[in-house]
N, C-alpha and C positions, 0 to 999 in steps of 0.2 A: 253053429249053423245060422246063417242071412235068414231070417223072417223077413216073409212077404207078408204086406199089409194090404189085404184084400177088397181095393176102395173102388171097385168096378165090374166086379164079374153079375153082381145084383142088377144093373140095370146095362148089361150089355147088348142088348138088342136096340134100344133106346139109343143109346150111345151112337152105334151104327149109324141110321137114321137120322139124327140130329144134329152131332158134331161136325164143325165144319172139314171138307179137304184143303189142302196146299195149293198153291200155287206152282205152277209148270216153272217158272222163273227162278221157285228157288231149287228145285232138283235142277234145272239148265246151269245154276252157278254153280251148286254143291260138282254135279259132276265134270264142272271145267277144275276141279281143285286137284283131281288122279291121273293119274297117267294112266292108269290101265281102268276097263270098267269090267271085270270079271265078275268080283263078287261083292254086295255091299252087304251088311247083316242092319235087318231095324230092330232097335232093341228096345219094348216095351211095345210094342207093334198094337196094343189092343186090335181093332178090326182093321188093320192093316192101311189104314188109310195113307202113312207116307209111304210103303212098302208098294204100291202100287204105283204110289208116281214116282217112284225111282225105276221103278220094274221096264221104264222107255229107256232109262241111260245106262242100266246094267243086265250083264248077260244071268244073273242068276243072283236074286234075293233071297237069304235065311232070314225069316221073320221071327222071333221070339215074345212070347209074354208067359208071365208064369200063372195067369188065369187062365184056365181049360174053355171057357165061360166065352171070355173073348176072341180066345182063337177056335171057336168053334162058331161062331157068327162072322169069323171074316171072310174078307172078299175075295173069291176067288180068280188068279190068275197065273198062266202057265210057268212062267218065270219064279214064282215066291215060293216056297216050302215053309211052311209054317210048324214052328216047333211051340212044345209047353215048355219051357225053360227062364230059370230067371236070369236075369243080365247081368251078375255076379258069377254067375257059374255054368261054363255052355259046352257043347260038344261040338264046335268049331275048333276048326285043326288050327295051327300054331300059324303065324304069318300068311293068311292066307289073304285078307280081307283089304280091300282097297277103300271102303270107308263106312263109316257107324254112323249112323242116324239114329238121335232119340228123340221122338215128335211126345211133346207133353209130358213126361216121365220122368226125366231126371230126376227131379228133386226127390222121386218116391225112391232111387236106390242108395244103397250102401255106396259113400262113394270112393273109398277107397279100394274098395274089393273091386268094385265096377271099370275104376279105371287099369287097374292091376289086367283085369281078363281084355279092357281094350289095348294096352299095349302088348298084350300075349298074340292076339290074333291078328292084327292088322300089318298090313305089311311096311316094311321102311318106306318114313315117308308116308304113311296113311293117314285118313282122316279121319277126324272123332267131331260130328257136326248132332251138336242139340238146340231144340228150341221148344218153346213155351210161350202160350198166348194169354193176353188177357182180360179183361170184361169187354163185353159187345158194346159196339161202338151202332149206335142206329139214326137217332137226330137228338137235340138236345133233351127235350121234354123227355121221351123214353129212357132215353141214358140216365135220367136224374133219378126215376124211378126203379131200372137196375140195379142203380148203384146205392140206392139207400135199402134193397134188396140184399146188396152184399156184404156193405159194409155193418149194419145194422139188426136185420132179419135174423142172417146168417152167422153174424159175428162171432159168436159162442163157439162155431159148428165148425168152423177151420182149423186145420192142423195146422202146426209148424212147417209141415211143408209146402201147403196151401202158400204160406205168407213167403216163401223163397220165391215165388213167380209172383206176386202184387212187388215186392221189391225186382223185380224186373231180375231174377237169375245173380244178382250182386253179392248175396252172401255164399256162391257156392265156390266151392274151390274148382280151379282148372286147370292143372299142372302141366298145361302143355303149348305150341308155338302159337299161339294168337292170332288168327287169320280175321283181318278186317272184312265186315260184312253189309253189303247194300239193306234199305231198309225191305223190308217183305210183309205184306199184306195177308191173312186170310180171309176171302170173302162167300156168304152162303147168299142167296134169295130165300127167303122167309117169309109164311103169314104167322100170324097171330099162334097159333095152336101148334108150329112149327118151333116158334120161340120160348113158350111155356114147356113144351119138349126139351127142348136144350137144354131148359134150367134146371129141368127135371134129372139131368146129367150130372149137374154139380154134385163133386163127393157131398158136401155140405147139406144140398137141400134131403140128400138121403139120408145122411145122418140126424137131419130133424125130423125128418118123417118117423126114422128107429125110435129115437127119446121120447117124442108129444104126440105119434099116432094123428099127426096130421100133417098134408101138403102146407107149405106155406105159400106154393105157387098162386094158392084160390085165393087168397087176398087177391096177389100180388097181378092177378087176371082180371078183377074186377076193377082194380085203379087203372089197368091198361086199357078196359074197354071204353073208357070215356077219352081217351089220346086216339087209340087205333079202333076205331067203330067200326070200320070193315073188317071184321076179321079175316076175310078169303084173300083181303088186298096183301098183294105182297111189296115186302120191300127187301133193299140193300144192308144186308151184317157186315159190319167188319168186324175181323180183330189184327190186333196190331203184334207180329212175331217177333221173340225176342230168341237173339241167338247166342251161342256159343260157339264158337268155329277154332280147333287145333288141327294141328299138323305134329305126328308120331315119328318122331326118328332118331 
């Protein structure tokens, strides 16, 4: 039996909230890749955030995650059905699916089982579209302070899977037709207390809080307050999406 390793149902409300959405551009490309747009499934859906911007190009999303946690704080919309199930093992009928999305998640599945159940359900010719993002991009000074945040703070607190999206998606396997892909952006507006949220997101920063019974964000707030002294001010997040794009036939 696939164990689910449970790095998000603890602060999924949070998660909701803070994590950024997708960009309209890459569901407008994802679904010029089908011929038909019947059914797409998001697999790993937490609060459904690609599952909603796909939900304008297809007639009906199954959204999946095997935390109760997450999918009980997602976002509701007519189009999405939201299932508990993990992405290994689903109750998607055989050939039905015109194309898989997995926004953030990959690297947490089994991947062989994963790809076995995506070539089971998609139809000839389907798509299997993931992507993963990675540290926030804001201006130089703050970036330098995230990222000795990540690299450093956190360093301990990262799983092996963690480190497959800092390698930008390179060591995963993809056994399938290789669809060249434009670059894609996700962007949030953020203040100050907006952004210490997000971080608060990181599996990592919650795994230090389990082990030392303290945020390490509160530092990492009080170096920020002498950079960003308005905290109400908001600014521009990026991050920079890294994909995966096949074609099933």
């Amino acid at each position: 039996m696939i164990s689910f390793k449970d790095n998000f149902s603890k602060q999924s409300q949070i998660y909701l909230k803070y994590r950024p959405t997708y960009p309209k551009t890459l569901f407008e490309f994802l679904s010029s890749l089908t011929e038909n747009h019947e059914l797409a499934w998001d697999c790993g859906t937490g609060n459904g955030q690609a599952a909603v911007g796909l939900s304008e190009f297809y007639d009906k999303i199954i959204a999946t995650d095997p935390s109760n946690e997450q999918i009980k704080h997602a976002m509701l919309n007519d189009r999405i059905t939201y299932l508990v199930e993990k992405a290994e093992q689903t109750s998607l009928q055989a050939h039905t699916v015109d194309l898989i999305s997995v926004a953030n998640a990959l690297h947490w599945f089994d991947f062989d089982s994963f790809y076995n159940e995506a070539r089971r359900v998609l139809k000839q010719n389907g798509v299997l579209a993931a992507w993963a993002y990675g540290v926030t991009r804001i201006s130089p000074e703050i970036d330098a302070l995230i990222n000795e945040f990540h690299d450093h703070t956190l360093n301990d607190y990262w799983l092996a899977e963690n480190r497959l999206v800092e390698n930008e998606y390179s060591g995963i396997p993809f056994p399938f037709q290789a669809i060249s892909t434009p670059q894609f952006y996700a962007t949030k507006t953020m203040n100050r207390d907006d952004l210490i949220g997000y971080l608060n997101t990181w599996s990592a920063t919650q795994r230090y809080i389990t082990t030392n019974n303290l945020n390490p964000t509160l530092e990492l707030e009080n170096r920020l307050m002498k950079i960003w002294k308005d905290g109400a001010a908001e600014k521009s997040v990026r991050w920079k999406l890294i994909l995966k794009v096949g074609r099933v036939n």
